[in-house]
TIMI-2910 file (N, C-alpha, C, CB; in pm, 1 decimal, decimal comma, always signed):
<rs>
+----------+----------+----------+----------+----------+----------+----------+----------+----------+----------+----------+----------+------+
!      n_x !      n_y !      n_z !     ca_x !     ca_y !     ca_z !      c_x !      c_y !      c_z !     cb_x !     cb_y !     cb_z ! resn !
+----------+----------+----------+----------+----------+----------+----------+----------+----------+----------+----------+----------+------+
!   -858,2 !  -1772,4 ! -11427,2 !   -779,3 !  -1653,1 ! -11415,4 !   -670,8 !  -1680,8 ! -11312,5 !   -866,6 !  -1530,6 ! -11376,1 !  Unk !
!   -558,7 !  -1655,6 ! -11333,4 !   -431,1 !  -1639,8 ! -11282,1 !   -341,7 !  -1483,9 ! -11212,0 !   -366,7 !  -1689,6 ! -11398,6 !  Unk !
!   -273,9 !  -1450,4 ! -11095,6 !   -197,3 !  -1368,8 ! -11101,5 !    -70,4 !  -1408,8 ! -11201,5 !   -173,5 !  -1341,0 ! -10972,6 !  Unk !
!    -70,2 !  -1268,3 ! -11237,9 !   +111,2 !  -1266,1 ! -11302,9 !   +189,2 !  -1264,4 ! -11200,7 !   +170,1 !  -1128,3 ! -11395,9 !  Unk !
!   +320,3 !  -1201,4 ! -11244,2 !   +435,7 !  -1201,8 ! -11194,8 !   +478,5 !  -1047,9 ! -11130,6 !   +522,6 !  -1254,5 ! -11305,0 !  Unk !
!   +368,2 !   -947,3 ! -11162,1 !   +358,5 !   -874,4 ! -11086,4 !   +220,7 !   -815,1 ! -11044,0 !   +435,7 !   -806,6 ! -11121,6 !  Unk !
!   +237,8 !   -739,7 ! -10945,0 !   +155,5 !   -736,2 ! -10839,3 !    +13,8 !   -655,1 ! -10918,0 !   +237,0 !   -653,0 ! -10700,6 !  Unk !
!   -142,6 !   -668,7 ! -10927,8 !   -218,7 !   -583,2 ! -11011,3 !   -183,2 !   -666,2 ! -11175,1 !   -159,2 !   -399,9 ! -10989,4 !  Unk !
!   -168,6 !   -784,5 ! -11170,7 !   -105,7 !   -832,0 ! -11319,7 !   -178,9 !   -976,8 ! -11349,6 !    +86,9 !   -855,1 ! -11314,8 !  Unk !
!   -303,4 !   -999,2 ! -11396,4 !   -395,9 !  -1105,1 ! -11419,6 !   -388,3 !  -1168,3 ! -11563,6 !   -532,8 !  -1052,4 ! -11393,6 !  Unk !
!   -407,9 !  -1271,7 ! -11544,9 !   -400,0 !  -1346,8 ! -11690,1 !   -590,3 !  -1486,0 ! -11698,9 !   -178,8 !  -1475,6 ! -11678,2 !  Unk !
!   -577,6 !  -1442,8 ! -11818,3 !   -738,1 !  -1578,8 ! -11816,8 !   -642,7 !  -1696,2 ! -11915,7 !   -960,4 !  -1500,9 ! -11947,9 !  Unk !
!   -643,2 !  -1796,2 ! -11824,3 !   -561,7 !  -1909,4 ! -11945,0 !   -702,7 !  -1948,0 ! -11974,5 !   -431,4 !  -2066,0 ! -11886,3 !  Unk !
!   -675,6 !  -2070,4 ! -12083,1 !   -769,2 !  -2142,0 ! -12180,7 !   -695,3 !  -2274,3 ! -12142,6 !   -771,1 !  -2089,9 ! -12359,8 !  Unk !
!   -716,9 !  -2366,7 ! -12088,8 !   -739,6 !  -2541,2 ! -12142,4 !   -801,8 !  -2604,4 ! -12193,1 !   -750,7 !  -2618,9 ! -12090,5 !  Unk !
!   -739,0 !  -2699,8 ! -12300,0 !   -816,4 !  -2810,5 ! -12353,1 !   -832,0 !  -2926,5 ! -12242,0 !   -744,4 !  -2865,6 ! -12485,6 !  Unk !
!   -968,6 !  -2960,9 ! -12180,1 !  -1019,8 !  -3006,3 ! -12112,7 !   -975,3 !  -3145,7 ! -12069,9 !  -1116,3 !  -2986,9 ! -12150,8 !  Unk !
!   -983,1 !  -3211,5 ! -12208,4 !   -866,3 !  -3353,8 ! -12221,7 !   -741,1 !  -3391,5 ! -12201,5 !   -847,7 !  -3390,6 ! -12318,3 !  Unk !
!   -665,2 !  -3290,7 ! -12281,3 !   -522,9 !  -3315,6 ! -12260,0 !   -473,8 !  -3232,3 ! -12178,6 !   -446,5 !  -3313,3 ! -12368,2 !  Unk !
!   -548,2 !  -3104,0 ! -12095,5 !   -472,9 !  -3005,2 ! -12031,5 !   -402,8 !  -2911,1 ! -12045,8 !   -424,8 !  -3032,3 ! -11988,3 !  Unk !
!   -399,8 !  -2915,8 ! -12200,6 !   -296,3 !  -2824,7 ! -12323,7 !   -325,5 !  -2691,6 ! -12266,5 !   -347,6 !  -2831,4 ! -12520,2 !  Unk !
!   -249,1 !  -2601,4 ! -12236,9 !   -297,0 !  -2476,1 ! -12235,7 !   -253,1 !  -2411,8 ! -12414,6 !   -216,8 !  -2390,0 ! -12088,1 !  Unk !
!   -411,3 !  -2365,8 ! -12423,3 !   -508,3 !  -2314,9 ! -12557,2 !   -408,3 !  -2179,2 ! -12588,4 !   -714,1 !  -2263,6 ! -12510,1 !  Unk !
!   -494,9 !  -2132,3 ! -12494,5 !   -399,3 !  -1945,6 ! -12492,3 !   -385,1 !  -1861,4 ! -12370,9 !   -483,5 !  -1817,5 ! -12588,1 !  Unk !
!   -349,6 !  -1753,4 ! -12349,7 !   -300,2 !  -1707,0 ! -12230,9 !   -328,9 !  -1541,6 ! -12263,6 !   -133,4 !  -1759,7 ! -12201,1 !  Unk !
!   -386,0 !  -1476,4 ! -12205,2 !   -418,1 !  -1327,0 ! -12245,1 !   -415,7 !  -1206,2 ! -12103,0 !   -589,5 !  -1333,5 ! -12320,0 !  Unk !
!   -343,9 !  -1143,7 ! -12144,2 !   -376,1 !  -1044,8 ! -11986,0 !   -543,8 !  -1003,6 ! -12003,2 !   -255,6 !   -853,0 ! -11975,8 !  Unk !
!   -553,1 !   -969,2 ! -11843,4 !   -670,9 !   -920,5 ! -11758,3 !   -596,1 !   -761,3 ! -11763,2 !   -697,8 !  -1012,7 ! -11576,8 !  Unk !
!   -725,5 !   -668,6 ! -11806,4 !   -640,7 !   -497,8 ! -11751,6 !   -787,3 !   -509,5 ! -11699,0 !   -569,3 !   -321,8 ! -11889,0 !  Unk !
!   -746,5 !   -403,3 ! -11632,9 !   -880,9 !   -269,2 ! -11519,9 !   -910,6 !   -345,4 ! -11383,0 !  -1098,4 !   -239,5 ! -11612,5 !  Unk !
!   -825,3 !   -449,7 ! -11355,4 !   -900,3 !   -494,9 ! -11211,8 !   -750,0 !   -431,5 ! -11159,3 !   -957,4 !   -703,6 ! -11170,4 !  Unk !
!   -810,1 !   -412,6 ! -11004,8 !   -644,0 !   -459,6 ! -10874,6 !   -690,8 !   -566,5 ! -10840,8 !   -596,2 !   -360,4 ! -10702,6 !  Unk !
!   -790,4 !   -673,6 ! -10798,1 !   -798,6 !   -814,6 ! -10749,5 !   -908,3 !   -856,4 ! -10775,5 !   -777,2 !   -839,8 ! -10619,7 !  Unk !
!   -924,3 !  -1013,4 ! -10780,7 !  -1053,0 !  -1034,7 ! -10748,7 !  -1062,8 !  -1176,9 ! -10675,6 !  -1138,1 !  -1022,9 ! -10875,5 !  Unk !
!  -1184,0 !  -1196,8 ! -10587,7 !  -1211,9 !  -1324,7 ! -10531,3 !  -1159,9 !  -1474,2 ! -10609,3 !  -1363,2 !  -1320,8 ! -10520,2 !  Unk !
!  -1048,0 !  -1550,5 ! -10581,8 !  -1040,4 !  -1660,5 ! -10596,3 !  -1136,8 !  -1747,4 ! -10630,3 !   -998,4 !  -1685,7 ! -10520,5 !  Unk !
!  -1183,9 !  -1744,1 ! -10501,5 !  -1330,0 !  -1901,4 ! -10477,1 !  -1427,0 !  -1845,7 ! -10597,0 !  -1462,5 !  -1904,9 ! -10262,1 !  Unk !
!  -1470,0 !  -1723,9 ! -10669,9 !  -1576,7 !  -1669,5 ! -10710,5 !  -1576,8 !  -1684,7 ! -10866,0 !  -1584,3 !  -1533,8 ! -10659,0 !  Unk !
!  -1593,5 !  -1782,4 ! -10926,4 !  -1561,6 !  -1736,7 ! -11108,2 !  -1669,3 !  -1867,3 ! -11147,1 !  -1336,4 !  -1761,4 ! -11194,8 !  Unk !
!  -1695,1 !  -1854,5 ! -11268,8 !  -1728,6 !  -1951,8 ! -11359,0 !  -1755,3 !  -1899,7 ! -11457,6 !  -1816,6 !  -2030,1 ! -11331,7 !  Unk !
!  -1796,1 !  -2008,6 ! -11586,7 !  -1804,7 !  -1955,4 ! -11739,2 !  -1950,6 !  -2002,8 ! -11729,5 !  -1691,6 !  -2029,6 ! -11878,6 !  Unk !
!  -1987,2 !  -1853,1 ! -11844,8 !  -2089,7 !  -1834,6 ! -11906,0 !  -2164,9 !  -1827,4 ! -12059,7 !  -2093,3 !  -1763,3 ! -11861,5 !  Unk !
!  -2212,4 !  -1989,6 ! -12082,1 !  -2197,0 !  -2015,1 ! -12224,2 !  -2288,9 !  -1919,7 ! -12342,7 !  -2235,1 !  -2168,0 ! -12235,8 !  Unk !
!  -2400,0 !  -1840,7 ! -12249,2 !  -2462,2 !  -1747,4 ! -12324,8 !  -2377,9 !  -1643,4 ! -12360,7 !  -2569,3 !  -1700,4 ! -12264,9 !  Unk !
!  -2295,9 !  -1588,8 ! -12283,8 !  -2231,0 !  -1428,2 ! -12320,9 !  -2098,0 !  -1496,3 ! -12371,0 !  -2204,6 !  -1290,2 ! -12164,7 !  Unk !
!  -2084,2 !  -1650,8 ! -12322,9 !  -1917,7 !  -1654,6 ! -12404,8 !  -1778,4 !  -1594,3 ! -12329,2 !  -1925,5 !  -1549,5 ! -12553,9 !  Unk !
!  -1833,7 !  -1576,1 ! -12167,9 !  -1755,1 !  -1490,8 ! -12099,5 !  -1715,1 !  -1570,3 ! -11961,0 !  -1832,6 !  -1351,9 ! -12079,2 !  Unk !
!  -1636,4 !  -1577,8 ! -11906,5 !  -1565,7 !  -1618,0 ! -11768,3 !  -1609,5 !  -1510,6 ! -11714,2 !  -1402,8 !  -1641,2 ! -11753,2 !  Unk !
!  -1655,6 !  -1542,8 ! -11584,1 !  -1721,4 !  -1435,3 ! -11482,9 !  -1635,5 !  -1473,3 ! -11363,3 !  -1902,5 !  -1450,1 ! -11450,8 !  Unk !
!  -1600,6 !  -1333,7 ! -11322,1 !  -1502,5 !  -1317,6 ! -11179,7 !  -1581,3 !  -1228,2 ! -11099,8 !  -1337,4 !  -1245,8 ! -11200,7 !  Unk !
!  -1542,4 !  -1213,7 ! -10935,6 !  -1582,5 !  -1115,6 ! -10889,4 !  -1489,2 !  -1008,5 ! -10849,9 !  -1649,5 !  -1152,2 ! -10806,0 !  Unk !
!  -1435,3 !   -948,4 ! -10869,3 !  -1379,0 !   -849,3 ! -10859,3 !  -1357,7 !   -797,3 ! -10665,0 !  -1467,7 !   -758,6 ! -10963,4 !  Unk !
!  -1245,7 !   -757,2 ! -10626,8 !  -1219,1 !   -742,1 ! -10517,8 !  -1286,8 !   -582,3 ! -10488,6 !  -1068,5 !   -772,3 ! -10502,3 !  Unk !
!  -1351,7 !   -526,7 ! -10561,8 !  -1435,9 !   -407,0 ! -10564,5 !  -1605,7 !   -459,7 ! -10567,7 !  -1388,8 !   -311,5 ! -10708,5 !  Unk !
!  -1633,4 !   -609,1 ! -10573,4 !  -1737,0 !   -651,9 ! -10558,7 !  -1820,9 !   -635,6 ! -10662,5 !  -1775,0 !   -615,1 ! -10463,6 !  Unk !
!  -1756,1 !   -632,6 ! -10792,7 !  -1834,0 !   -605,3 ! -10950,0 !  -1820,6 !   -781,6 ! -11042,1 !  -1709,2 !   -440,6 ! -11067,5 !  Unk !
!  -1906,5 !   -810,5 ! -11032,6 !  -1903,0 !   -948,9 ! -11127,6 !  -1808,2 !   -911,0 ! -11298,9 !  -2111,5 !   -999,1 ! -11166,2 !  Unk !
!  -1729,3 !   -946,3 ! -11322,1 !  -1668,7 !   -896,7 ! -11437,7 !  -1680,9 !   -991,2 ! -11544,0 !  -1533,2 !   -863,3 ! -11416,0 !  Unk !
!  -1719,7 !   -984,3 ! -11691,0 !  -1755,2 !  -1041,3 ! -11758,8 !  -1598,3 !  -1011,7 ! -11824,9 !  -1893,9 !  -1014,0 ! -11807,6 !  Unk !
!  -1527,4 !  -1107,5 ! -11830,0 !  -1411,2 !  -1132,6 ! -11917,3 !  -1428,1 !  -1224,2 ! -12082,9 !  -1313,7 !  -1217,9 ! -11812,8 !  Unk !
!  -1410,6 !  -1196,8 ! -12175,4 !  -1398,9 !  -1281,2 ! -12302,6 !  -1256,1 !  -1313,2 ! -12300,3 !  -1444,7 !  -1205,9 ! -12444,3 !  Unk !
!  -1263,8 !  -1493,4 ! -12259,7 !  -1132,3 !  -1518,9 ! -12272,7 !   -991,5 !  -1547,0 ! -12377,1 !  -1147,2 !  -1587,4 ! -12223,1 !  Unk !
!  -1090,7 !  -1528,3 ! -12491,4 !  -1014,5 !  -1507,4 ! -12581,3 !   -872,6 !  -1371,4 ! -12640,9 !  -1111,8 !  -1521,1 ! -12643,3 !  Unk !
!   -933,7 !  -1314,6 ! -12554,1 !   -860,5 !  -1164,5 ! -12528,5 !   -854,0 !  -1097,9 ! -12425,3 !   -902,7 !  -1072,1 ! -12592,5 !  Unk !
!   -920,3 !  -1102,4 ! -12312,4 !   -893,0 !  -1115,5 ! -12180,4 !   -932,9 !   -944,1 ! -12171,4 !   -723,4 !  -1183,5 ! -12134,6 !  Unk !
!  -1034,5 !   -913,7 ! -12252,6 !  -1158,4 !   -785,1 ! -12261,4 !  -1261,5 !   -801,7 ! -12159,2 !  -1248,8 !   -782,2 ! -12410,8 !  Unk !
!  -1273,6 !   -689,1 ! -12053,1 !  -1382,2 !   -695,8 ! -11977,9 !  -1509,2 !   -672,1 ! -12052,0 !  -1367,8 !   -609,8 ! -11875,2 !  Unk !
!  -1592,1 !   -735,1 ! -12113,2 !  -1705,8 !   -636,0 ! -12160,0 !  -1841,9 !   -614,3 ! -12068,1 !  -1755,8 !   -689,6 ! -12300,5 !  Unk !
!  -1812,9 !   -620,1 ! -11981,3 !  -1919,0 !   -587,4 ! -11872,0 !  -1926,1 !   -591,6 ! -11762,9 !  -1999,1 !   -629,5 ! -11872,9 !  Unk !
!  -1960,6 !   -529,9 ! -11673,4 !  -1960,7 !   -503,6 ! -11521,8 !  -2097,9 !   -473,9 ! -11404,9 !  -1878,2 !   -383,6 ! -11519,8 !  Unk !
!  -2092,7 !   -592,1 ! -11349,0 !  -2253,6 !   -567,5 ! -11301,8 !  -2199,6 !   -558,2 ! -11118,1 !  -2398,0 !   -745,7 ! -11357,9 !  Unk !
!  -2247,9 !   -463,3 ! -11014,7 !  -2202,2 !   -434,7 ! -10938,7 !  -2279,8 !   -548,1 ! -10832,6 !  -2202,3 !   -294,5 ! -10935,7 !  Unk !
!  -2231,2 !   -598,2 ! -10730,1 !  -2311,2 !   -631,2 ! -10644,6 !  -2424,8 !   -578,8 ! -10542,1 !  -2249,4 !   -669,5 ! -10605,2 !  Unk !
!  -2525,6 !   -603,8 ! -10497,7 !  -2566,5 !   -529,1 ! -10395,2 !  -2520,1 !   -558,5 ! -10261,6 !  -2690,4 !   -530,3 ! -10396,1 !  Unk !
!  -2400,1 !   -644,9 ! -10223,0 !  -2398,1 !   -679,9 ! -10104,2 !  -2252,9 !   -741,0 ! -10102,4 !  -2517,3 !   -767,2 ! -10066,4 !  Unk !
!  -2171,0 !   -716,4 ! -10017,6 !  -1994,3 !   -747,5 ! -10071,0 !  -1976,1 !   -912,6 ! -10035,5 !  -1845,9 !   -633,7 !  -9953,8 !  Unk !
!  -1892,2 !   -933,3 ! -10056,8 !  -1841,4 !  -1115,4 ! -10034,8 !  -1787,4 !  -1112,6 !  -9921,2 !  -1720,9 !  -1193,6 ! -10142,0 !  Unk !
!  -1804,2 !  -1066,6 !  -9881,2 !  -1794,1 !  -1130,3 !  -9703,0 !  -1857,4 !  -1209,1 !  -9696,0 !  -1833,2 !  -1057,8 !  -9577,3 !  Unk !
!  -1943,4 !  -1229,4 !  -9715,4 !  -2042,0 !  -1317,1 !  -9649,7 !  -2121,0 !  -1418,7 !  -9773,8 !  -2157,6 !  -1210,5 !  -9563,2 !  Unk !
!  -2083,3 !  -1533,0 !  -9832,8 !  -2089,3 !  -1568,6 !  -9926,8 !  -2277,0 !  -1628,1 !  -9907,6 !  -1954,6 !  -1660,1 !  -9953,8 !  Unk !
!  -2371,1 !  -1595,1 ! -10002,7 !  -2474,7 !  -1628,6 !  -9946,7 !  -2571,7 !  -1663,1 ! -10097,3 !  -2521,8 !  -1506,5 !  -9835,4 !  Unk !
!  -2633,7 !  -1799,3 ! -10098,2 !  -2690,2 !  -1930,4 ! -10209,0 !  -2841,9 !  -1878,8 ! -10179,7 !  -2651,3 !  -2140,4 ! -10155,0 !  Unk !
!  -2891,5 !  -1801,2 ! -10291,7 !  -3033,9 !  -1772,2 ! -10295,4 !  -3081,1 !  -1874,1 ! -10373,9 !  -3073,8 !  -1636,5 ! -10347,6 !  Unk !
!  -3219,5 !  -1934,1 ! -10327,9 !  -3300,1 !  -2047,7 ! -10374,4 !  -3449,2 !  -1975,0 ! -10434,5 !  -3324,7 !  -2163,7 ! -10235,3 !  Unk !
!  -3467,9 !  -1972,2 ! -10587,5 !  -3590,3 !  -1965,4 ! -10600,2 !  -3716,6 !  -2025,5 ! -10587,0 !  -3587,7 !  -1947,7 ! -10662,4 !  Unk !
+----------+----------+----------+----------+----------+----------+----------+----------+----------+----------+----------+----------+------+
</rs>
């Protein structure tokens, strides 16, 4: 995920891994920000996961750049913290 060119204005690109091609490019709606350092993809739901500067993990489908889900944190990113089962 990328800022646009204006302010509140997110984009999820797609690369091909090899050549670097960018795939496709789709706006992000319903966020104002989210954590940089905080994302990765999720091959079960098929979704890029962000955290949201409201502290909600956001399930993006990057193919269209659709939130379809929102799971809230119990505890904000301040304080970045690696639970071990």
């Amino acid at each position: 995920m990328r800022p646009g060119s204006d302010e509140r204005e997110y984009y999820i690109d797609v690369y091909n891994p090899s050549t670097g091609e960018l795939i496709s490019s789709s706006p992000v709606n319903g966020i104002d920000g989210y954590h940089y350092c905080m994302a990765a993809y999720d091959p079960v739901t098929k979704s890029y996961l962000a955290v949201s500067s409201d502290n909600e993990v956001l399930f993006i489908l990057p193919e269209t750049g659709e939130i379809v889900k929102t799971v809230k944190l119990d505890y904000p990113l301040s304080d970045i913290r690696f639970l071990r089962k």
